[in-house]
C-alpha positions, 0 to 999 in steps of 0.5 A: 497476475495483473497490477493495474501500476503497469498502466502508470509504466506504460505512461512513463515510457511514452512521455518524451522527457522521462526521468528514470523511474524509482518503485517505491514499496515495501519488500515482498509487494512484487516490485520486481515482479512488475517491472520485468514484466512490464519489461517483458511486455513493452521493450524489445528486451531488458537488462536486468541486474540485481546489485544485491546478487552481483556483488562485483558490481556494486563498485560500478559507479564509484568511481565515476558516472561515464553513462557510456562505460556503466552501459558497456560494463551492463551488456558484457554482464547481462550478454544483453545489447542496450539500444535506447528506446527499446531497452529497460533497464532495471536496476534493482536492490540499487541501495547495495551499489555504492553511489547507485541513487546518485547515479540516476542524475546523471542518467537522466542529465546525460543520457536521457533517452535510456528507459532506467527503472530502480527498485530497492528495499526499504529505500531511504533507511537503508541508503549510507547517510552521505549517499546524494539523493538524485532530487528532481532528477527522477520520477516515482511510482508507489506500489502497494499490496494488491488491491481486493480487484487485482485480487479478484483478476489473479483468481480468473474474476476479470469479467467480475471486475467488469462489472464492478467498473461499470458501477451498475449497481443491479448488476452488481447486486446480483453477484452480491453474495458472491462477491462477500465470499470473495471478500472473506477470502481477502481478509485472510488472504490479502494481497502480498503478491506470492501468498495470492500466486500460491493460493490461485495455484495450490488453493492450500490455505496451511500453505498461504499461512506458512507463506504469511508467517515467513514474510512477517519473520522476513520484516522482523529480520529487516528490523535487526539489518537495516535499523538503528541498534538502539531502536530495535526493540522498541521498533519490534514492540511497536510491529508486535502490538499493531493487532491489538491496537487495532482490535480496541473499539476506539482504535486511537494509537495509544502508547501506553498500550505498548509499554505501561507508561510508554510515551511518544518519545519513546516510541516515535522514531519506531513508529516512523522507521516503520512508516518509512519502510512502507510497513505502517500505514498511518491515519492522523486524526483532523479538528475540522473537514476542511481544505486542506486537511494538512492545516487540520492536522493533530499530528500527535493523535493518529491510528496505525494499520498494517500494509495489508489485511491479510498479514494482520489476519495471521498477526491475529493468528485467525484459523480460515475456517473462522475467517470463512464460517465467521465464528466467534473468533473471527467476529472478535477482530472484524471490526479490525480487519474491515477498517484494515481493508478500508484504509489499505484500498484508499491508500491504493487509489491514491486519495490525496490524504486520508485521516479521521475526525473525532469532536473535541470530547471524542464522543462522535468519531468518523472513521475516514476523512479524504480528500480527493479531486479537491473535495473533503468526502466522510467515509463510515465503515460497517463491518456487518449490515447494521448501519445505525451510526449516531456519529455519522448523522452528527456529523453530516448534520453539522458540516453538511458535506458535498458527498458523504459514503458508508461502507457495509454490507448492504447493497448501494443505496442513494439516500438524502444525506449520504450514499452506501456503497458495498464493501466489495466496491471500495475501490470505486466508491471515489468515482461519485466524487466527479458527480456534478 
């Protein structure tokens, strides 16, 4: 398995001045994973020590932050020699350690030149409410569900991908048909690292499923551990009700969906404590394509998708056959899952911010607006090959955009007013944004 974050680590280690590191993400997206083999690959060794494990150890920075006594009590526990530069240290479930956030200050003040790297469930809901957080004194990294590339180099397709990079079209296009079979694959499978592992080992799809069905029942039961008693059921309505929200053809948020007569003050702080765990990816609605999108912002008009398309398939509880063959089922909720697949790569490339744009009467909508590398980039998706969209036109006919995408399954293509990218290329589509 490979995760392209493992590149950002290696840069992390080289800079002179390097802070310890936090991995954000949410739980079951392979943090740990990541960091050990990073450790593996790139330290001499690594002392790893799980704080939610080794309950003993959860009072270690209680009482004081002596970088020499923590480091100390770490070798006699791990059996592991520390030498800076050549040592990572991972801490990991640092949440659980009494003062442990804080304690990264200190490292990075006294003790710069260790290789400290945490990781932790649902950072931020979970941390006690007097807890320091080490602001400035650290440095992060974002880890998401693996991207439909990653994806492809876990099923043994590097040279595919190669292909991909280069961005040559003809090429690509001769593998067209392939490579949408690998799409359809995405779609039920996505890309929670173990459900990948299990299928590139067992190529059992009951078995991912079971897999999937676990990790969404893992989530439910965060909701009850780490989340306010009095906003549990409204959070779990809220996770519970993504899919159909999400099958609507206008997929706007729409409280009253969840609840009859459900209003944002009932709900808003589930919805954020879902987005503070990384389980929600949020897409707000901008009045005008212009820099920054910030300003544009209506904060009160949004779309919500899940973390990752295949936890939305089972969700939806779609058979594999009816993902693969496209039966009828499957055409129900593609729409869905291809806006879901959309917004889940943008997010992994790190745009600058994603959003979408209605007119004032919501009767022209564009479904992705991105800003990126400094430019404002339209973005249509196309679940099948017809591609006629009165919006779209619209839209670029009246804010005559730089650069405007689509995304379907037809093959690229360069017209006067805008670019198709295939479906399978999401991830590189952004690349034209350096065209002079």
């Amino acid at each position: 398995m490979y995760r392209t974050n493992i590149e950002l680590l290696k840069k992390w280690k080289q800079k002179d001045r390097h802070k310890p590191l936090i991995i954000r993400g949410a739980r079951q997206v392979g943090k740990t994973w990541l960091l050990k083999e990073f450790g593996k690959t790139c330290f001499e060794n690594t002392v790893y020590v799980n704080f939610e494990d080794a309950s003993q150890l959860q009072s270690l920075f209680k009482e004081d932050f002596d970088i020499p006594r923590i480091l100390n009590i770490l070798e006699v526990y791990t059996g592991q020699k520390i030498i800076a530069g050549e040592t990572l240290i991972i801490l990991d479930e640092i949440q659980t350690a009494e003062r442990g956030l804080t304690s990264l200050k200190y490292f990075h003040e006294k003790a710069p030149e260790y290789h400290i790297a945490t990781a932790g469930s649902l950072l931020g809901i979970s941390m006690p409410r007097k807890t320091s957080f080490p602001v400035g004194k650290v440095e992060f990294i974002d880890l998401n569900p693996m991207s439909f590339s990653e994806f492809l180099i876990a099923l043994g397709e590097q040279k595919l991908v190669g292909i991909l990079t280069s961005r040559d079209w003809k090429s690509i296009g001769i593998f067209g048909e392939r490579l949408k079979g690998y799409l359809k694959s995405y779609y039920y499978l996505g890309g929670m690292p173990e459900v990948v592992m299990e299928y590139t080992q067992q190529k059992n799809l009951d078995n991912v499923r079971d897999l999937q069905k676990n990790i969404l029942m893992a989530y439910e039961a965060d909701f009850i551990k780490y989340a306010p008693g009095n906003t549990i059921p409204r959070i779990r309505m809220v996770w519970q009700n993504i899919p159909m929200q999400l099958s609507k053809e206008n997929k706007k948020f729409m409280y009253g969906s969840i609840k009859h007569g459900g209003r944002a003050k009932d709900f808003e702080l589930a919805i954020q404590w879902l987005l503070d765990a990384g389980m929600l990816l949020k897409n707000t609605r901008v009045t005008k394509p212009e820099l920054p999108l910030t300003a544009f912002e209506e904060l009160s008009v949004f779309k919500l998708f899940l973390l990752d398309v295949g936890l939305l398939s089972a969700m939806c509880n779609l058979p594999a056959r009816a993902t693969i063959q496209e039966s009828e089922l499957f055409l129900q909720y593609k729409g869905a899952l291809t806006e879901q697949y959309v917004m889940q790569q943008l997010h992994s490339i790190n745009t600058d911010k994603i959003s979408y744009w209605t007119n004032e009467r919501s009767t022209n909508e564009v479904d992705f607006i991105v800003q990126h590398n400094g430019k404002i980039i339209p973005i249509e998706v196309k679940a099948e090959s017809n591609v006629k969209s009165k919006s779209f036109k619209f839209f670029c006919d009246k804010y005559n955009p730089e650069i405007a995408l689509r995304f379907s399954l037809r093959p690229y293509k360069e017209e006067s007013w805008m670019i198709n990218i295939p479906l399978f290329a999401v991830e590189y589509a952004l690349q034209h944004t350096n065209r002079s």
